[in-house]
N, C-alpha and C positions, 0 to 999 in steps of 0.2 A: 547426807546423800541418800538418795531413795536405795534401794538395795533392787538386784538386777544387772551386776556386776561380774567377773568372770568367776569370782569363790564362790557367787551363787549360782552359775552356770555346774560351778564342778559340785559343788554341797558337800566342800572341806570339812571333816569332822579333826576338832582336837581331844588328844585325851594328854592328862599329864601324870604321871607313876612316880612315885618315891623309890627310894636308893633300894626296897623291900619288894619291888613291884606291881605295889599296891596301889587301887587305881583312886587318884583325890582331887583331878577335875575331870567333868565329863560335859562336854558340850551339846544342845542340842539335836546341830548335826548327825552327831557322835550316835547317835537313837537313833536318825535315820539311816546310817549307812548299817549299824550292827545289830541291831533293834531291843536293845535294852534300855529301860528308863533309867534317869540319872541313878534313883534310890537303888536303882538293881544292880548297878554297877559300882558305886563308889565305894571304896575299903575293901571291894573285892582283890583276889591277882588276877589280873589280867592274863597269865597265861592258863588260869585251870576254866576263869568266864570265857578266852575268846579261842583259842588254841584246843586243836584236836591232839589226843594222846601221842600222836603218831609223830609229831611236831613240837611238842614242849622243848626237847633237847636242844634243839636247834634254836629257836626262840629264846632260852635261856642264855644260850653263846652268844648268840646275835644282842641281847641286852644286857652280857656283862661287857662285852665288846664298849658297845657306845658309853655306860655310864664310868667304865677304866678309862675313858681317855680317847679310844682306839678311833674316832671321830664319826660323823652321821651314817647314817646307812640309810638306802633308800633302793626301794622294789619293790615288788608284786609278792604277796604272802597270802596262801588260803587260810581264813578266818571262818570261826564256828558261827552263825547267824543264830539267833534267840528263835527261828523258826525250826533247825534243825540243819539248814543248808548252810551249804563252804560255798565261801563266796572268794571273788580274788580280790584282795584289797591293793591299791596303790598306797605304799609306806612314803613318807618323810620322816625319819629319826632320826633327833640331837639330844647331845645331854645338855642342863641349864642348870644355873647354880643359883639359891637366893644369897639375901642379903647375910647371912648366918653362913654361907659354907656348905648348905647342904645342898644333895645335886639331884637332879631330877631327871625324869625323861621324857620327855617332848615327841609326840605322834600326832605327827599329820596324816592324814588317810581319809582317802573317796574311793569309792566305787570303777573299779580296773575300767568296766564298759564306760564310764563316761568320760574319764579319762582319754582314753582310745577315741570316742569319737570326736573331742573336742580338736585333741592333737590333728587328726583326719580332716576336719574342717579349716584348721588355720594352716597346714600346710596344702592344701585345695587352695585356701585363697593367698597364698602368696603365691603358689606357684602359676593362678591366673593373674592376680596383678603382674608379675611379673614378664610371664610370657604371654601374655596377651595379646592381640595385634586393635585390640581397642585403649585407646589412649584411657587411662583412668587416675581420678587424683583424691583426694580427703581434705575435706578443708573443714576446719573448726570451726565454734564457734566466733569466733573474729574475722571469721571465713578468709582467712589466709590458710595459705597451705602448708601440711603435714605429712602432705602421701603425694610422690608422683610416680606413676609406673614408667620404666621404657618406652616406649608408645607413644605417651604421650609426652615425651623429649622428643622424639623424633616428629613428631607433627607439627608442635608448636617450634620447635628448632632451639628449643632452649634445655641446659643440662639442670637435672632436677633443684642442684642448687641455686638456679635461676628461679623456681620456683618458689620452693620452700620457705614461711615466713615473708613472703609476700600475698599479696592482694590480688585478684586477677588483673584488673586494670593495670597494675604496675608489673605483674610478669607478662603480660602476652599485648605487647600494640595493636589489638585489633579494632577497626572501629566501630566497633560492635560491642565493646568493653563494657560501657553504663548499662545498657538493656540487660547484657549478662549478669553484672552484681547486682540489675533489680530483681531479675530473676530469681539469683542465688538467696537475697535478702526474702523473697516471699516464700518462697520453698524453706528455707532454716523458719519461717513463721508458721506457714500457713501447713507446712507437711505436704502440699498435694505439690506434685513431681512434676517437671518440665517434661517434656519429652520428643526427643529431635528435632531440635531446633535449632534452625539454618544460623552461623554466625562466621561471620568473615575475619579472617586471618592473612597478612601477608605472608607471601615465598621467602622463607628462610634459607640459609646453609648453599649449600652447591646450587639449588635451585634457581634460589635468587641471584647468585654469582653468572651463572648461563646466563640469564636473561641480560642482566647488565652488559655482561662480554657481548651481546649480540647486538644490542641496541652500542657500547662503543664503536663496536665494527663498523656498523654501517653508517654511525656517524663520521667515520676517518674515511670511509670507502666516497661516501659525498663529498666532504673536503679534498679530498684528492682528482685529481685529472681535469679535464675540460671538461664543458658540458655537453656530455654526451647521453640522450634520451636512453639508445640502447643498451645502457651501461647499467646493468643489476643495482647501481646503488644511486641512481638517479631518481630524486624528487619525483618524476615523470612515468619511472618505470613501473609497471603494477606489481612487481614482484621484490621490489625495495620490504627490503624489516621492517624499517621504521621502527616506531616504539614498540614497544608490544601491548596490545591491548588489554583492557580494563580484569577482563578473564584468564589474561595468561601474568596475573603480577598477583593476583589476589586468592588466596585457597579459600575454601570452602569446609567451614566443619558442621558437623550435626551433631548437638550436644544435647544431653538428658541429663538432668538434676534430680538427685530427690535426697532427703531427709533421712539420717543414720541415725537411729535409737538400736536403746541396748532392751533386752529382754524383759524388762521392768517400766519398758517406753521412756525411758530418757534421753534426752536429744543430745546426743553429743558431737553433731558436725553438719557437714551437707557432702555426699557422694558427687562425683561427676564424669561421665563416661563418655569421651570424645571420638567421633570417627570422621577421619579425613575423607568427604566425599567430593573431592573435585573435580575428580574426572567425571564421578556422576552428575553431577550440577552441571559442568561443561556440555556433557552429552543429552543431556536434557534442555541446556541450553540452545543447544545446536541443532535436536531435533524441532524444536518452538520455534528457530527460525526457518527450518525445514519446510514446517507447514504454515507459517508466515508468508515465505516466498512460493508457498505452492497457490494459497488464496491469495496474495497479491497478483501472481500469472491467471489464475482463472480470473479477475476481475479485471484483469485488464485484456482478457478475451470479450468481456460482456461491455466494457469503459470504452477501449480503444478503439476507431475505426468506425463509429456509431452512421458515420454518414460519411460520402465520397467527396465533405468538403476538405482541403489540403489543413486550410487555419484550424478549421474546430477540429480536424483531428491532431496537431501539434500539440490544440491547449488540453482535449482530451487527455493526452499523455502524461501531460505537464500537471494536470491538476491530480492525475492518478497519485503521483510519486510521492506529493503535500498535501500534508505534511508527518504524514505516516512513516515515510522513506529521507526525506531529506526537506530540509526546512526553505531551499532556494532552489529553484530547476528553470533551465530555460530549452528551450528548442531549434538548435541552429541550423538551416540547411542550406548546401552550396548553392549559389545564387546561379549555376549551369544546367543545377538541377530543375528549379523551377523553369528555367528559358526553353529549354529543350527538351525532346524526346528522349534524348539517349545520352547522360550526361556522362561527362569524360571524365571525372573525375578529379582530383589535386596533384599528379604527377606524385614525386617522391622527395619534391623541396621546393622550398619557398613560400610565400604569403599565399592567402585563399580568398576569395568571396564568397562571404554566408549573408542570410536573409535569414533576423531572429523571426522566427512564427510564432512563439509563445514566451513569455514570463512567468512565473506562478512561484508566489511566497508565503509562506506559513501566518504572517503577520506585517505589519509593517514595518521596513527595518530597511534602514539605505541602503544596503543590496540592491535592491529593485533599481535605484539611481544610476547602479553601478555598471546595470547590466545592458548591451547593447543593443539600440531603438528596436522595437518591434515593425516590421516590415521594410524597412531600410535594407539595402544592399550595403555591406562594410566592409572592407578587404581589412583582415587578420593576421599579424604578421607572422612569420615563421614558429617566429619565438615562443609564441601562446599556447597552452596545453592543449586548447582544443583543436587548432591548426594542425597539430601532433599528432590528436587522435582522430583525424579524419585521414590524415596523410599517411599514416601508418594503419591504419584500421585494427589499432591495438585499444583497449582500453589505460586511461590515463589514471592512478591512482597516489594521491597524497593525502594519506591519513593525518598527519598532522602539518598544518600547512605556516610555514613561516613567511618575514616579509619578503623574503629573497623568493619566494612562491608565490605571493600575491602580487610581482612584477608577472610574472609568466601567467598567470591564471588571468588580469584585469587586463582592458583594452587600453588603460594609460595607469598614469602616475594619479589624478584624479580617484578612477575607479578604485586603484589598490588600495587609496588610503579610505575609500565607502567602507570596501569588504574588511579591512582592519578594525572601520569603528562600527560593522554590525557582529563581529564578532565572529566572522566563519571561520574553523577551526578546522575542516576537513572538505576534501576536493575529490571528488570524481568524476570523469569524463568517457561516456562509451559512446562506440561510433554506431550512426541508425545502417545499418545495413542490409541490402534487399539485394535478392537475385545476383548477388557477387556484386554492387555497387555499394560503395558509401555514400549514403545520401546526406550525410550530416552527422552532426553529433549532439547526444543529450548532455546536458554540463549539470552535475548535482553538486549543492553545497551544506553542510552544516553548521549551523552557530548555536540556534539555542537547545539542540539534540547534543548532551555532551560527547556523546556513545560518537569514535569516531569511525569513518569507513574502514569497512576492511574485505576481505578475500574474499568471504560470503556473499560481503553485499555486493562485488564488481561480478559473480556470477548471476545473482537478480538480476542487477542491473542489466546486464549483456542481453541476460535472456528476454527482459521487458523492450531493451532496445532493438532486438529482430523483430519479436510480434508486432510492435509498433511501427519496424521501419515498412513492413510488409504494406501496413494499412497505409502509411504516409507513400508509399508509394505508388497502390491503387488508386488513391486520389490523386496524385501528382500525375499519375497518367489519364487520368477523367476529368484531369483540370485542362489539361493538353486537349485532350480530345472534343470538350466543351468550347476550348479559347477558337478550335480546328471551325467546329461545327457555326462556331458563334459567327467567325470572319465570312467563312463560306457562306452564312445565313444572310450578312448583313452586303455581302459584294452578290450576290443575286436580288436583295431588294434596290426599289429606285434606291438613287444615292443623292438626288437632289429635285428642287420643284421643276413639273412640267408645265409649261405654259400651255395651258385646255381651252379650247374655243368656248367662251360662255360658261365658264368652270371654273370657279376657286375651287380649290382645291387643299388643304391638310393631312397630315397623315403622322401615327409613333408606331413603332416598333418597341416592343422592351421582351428581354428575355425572362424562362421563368428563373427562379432564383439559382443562387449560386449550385445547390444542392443539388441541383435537379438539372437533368440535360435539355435540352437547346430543341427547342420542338421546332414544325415544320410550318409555321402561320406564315401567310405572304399576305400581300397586296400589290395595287396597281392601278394607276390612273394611262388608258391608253390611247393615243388621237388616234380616230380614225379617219381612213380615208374616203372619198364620195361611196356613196349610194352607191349601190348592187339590184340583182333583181329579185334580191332576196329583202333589201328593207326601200328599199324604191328608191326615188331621187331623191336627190340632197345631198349635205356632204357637213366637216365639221363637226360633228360627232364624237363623243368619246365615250371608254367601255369604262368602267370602273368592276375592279376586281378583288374580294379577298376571299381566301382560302386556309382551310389549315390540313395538312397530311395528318395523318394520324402516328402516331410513334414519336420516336425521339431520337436525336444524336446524329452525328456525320449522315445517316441512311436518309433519314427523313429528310436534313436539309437536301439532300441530296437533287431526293425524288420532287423536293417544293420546287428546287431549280428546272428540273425536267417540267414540272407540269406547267411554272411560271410562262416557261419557254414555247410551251405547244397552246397557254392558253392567247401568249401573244399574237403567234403567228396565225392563228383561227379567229381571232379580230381582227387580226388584216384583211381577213377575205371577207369583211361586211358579215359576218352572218347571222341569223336570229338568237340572241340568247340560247334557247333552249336547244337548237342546232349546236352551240359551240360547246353545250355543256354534255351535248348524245357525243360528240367529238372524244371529248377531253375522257370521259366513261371509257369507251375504249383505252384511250392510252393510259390511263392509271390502271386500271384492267390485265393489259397486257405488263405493266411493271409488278405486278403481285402487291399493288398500294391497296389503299383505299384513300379519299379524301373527301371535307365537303367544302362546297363553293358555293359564293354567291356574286351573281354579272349583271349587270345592270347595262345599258345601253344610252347615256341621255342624248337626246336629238334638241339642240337650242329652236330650229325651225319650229315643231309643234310642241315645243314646252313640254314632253315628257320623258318620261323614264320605262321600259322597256326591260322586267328584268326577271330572271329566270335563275331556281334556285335548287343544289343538290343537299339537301341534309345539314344547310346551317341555320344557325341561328337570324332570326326575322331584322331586316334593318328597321330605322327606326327615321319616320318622314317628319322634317319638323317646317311645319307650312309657314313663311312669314307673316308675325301676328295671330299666328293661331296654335293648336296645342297638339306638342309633339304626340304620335301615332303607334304604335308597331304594325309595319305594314301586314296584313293578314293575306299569306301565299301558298303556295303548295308546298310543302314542306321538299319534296321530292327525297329519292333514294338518291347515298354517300357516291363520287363516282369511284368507279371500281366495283360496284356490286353488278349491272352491267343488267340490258334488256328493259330498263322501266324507264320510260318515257316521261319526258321535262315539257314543265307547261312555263309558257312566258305571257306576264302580267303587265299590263300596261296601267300608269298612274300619271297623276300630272304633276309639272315640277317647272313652275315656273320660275322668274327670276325673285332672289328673296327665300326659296326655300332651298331648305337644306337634307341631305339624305347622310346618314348614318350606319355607314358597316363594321364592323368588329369579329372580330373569332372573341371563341366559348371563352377562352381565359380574361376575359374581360367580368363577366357575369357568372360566371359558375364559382363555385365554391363548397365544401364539403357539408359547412353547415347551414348554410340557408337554400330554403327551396327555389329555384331558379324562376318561376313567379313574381316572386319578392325583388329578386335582383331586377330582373327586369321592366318592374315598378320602380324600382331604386331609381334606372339607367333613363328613362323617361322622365322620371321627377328632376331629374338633374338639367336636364336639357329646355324645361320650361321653369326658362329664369329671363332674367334681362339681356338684352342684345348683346354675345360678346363675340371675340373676331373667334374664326375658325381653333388658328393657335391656342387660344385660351381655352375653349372647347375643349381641346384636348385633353392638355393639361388637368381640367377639372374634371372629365371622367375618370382620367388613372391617377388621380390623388384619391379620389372617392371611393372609388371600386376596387383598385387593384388593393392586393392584401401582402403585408409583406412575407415573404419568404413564400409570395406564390407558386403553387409545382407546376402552371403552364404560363407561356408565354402568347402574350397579345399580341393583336396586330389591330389597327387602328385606322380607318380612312373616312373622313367627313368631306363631302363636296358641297359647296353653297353654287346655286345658278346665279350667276348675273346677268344685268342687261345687256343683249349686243342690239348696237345703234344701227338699224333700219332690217331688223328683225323681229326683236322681241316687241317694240312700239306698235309695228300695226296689228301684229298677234291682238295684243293688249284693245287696239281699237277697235279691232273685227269683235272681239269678247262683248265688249261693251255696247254697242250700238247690235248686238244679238240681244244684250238683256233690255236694252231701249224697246 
């Protein structure tokens, strides 16, 4: 063996003396601690070379002592040094006998100081191994264990004789065990130390015993009674034990390795110093989900709510959760909710009706099958967790979900057995709640997340299902207030054709998209009645009318209805266009509106069109046989600006041609220049002869843009022949060009 051992730590000197006390071995050492050479020593007496005068006597007794018999002696004795100094020597003295009978005397002796300091050190480190509150152990080279402190029985749960002469692997079930003996194997190699490093350990001793006791309780506390939700130990209840989760069964150690040589670098083991940091991992744990659920609430301030449609903000929600949060989420809301203004809610028992709004799944996986139609109304019977969690407006928590659970969670016997072979293993339900209503409930599930729900996550949860129910509520009332505006809109336009003297006539309505509220576009085909002295004799006439208010929602339809109404009753009285349009100025005027319109007049007697215009967009004349126009007018000021005077344009429209009016949501659009569209809107209209109907149709298949933010309004008139009118019109024409 290399030398580097603890006699080389102390630098044991022997010396060996005859029965005369004369000195006849002298060890190298022996020079270093007293500093004589072998030759200077040997045959000498030992008591006149090492011994001060003052001292021989005693020396003397002390060495006939041990070679009579009297047995070893051992102490601290001042010694003459070859430099001139007393030094304290630490003695070992026995007597030895050779093979002859002759006896001898045997001294061990190092240096008092090193002595003292070594004692000093191995009592310092017993007394830290011992009381340490750091787990610490020795393992040899077969790295099985030799040393385990207190501490570290008390963290692993096992008594040191459970250690000792074992293996790690085989004293501590952690599963963490191989990574630890690669560890230990490269460190006993390599010298360079591990340090703090996380390794999982289970709850031994009383610890583990608790957690068992709690999880039997609540398993007997289930078994027991009827099924009652309120019941602490109910599947349903968010405050059930249940198992206990993955952090409260599993400790947490932080271990450091390194490499034990002796003073001469020889390797004789591997150190290892264990500290149980589970609470710290827990709290570190707990704070990561802290700020986990602080950035999933802020992103679901920026995700959720993004627009005032009810569906995209359900799926908003729903796609928030997946697959970050839960691997299955749907969105269910009471089907009273969407009907009405001011929903009643589900009483305090019984079945429910919801309307899923949204699905959203991590992956593919028969859940989706399992879960109930999107936009169907379903009535849910009592039974069902989520029917629970609306009806109580508790959140619903089953961390670990059995089959006897996935009858209560699925809508049949079908569904449960989906959710059984996608593997959801955990259930949570919270209710969307706004302004002190439950408008529904979010339902999350787990399968291939093994991490199951628990108390943490039903507080995200909660908190994600207010912000959310807030948003799902604004829209559900802007969905109201849209369906309000929409009916009001469409029961003040015509509701069916009027039969026009000399007038076919067409007309669409379409709103702008769901997102966006319900603007105020009209139209109107109006007969009118004979001549006045304002457009001379005649009679059979009719006005054609469209408009759009400007704004949006309940108000606008509102004020279209008012103006539809006063623009009616001012084409009863015959009067000039541009009279009914000074008219209508005022009364938008005095509404605090503004709107533009455009009236036409067509008279079948003289084949034309009469029409006068505030601030709309140009119709468009398409002459039979020849190529449609935009008619070029005075553009005139919106009415409601008030004081600027309406000119009216006379054109001709005989039978065969067709006049075209529309509101801006037809042509406008954010990215093309309105130019272009109205190039568009004319290239469409010179094509082959189709009926009016069709007309339609292929301007708002072409033009309109989906999820446009205004709504159109739409009126194309063709003249026809009237029989012993428009004939000799036609004949006077002709024998004028004769």
């Amino acid at each position: 063996m290399e030398p580097g051992g603890l006699l080389d730590v102390l630098g044991v000197a022997a010396v060996v003396l005859d029965a005369r006390g004369r000195i006849v071995l002298w060890s190298p050492q022996a020079e270093t601690v007293f500093g004589y050479s072998a030759a200077e020593a040997l045959g000498r007496p030992a008591v006149s070379l090492l011994v001060a005068e003052a001292h021989r006597d005693e020396v003397l007794a002390l060495f006939a002592g041990v070679m009579g018999g009297g047995g070893p002696w051992a102490g601290v004795f001042p010694i003459r040094h070859r430099d001139g100094r007393t030094i304290p020597v630490e003695f070992r003295n026995t007597r030895l006998e050779d093979d002859q009978g002759q006896a001898y005397a045997l001294g061990l002796a190092t240096d008092r100081a090193t002595v003292r300091r070594v004692e000093q050190d191995l009592a310092l480190s017993s007394r830290l191994v011992a009381h340490s509150p750091i787990g610490l152990a020795v393992l040899d080279l077969d790295l099985r264990f030799v040393l385990v402190n207190p501490a570290l029985e008390r963290i692993t749960g096992l008594p040191a004789t459970g250690h000792l002469g074992h293996g790690f692997g085989q004293a501590v079930p952690s599963p963490d065990a191989p990574a630890v003996e690669r560890a230990l194997r490269e460190v006993l190699e390599t010298g360079v130390p591990v340090l703090s490093r996380r390794v999982r350990g289970p709850v031994r001793g009383a610890v583990r015993d608790a957690v068992q006791d709690t999880v039997r309780d609540a398993d007997q506390d289930v078994a027991r009674g009827p099924d009652r939700p309120d019941r602490p130990g109910h599947p349903g209840h968010p405050d059930r034990p249940d198992r206990p989760d993955a952090d409260e069964t599993e400790a947490v150690w932080s271990v450091s390795l390194y490499r034990l040589e002796t003073t001469g670098r020889r390797v004789v083991g591997v150190a290892a110093a264990v500290v149980d940091v589970t609470e710290q991992y827990r709290a570190e744990r707990a704070a990561t989900r802290a700020r986990n659920r602080l950035a999933v609430i802020a992103d679901a301030s920026e995700r959720v709510g993004t627009t005032l449609d009810l569906d995209l903000t359900a799926h908003e929600l729903a796609e928030l959760v997946v697959p970050e949060f839960a691997d299955i989420a749907a969105v269910d809301v009471l089907e009273d909710v969407l009907t009405g203004p001011r929903p009643g809610g589900t009483g305090t028992s019984g079945p429910a009706v919801f309307q899923a709004l949204a699905v959203e799944t991590a992956y593919p996986t028969p859940a989706r099958e399992a879960a109930d139609p999107v936009g169907n109304p379903a009535r849910y019977g009592a039974e069902r967790l989520v029917t629970r969690c609306a009806r109580t407006g508790r959140p619903v928590l089953v961390a670990h979900v059995t089959d006897a659970d996935l009858a209560h969670i699925a809508r049949d016997a079908t569904a449960a057995g989906l959710l059984r072979q996608a593997g959801v293993h955990s259930y949570l339900a919270v209710p969307l709640r706004a302004r002190g209503v439950v408008l529904g409930v979010l339902d999350l599930k787990r399968a291939r997340n093994p991490v199951p729900f628990d108390r943490d996550d039903v507080l995200l949860a909660v908190e994600l299902a207010a912000r959310a129910a807030v948003a799902i509520d604004n829209a559900r009332w802007y969905r109201h207030q849209q369906r309000t505006a929409l009916a009001l809109q469409r029961h003040l336009l015509p509701q069916g054709p009027t039969r026009l003297h000399g007038l076919d006539a067409a007309y669409r309505y379409q709103p702008a998209s769901a997102a966006v509220e319900v603007g105020g576009d009209w139209f109107d085909a109006i007969p009118l009645p004979g001549g006045t002295r304002a457009e001379g004799p005649g009679g059979d006439r009719t006005a054609l009318v469209v408009g759009d208010v400007m704004g949006s929602g309940i108000n606008a339809a509102a004020t279209m209805g008012q103006v539809r109404t006063a623009a009616r009753t001012l084409a009863g009285l015959g009067l000039a266009p541009s009279v009914v349009l000074t008219e209508l100025d005022r009364t938008v005027a005095g509404l605090n509106e503004m709107a533009t319109c455009l009236y036409a007049v067509y008279d079948p007697d003289s084949a034309t069109c009469r029409i006068s215009n505030a601030g709309h967009p140009p119709p468009v004349l398409v002459p039979a046989g020849g190529l449609p126009r935009l008619l070029d007018l005075p553009t005139g000021a919106p009415l409601g600006v008030g004081g600027v005077p309406f000119e009216t344009v006379e054109v001709p429209f005989r039978p065969g041609d067709s006049l075209v009016l529309y509101t801006d949501g037809l042509v406008e659009t954010r990215d093309q220049d309105i130019d272009v569209r109205l190039a568009a809107l004319t290239a469409l209209l010179d094509g082959p002869p189709r009926s009016l109907e069709d007309t339609c149709d292929l301007l708002l298949d072409a033009l309109r843009e989906p999820d446009a933010p205004d709504d159109v309004a739409l009126l194309i008139a063709r003249a026809r022949r009237v029989p012993g009118k428009n004939e000799g019109k036609d004949d006077d024409e002709k024998e004028g060009a004769a």
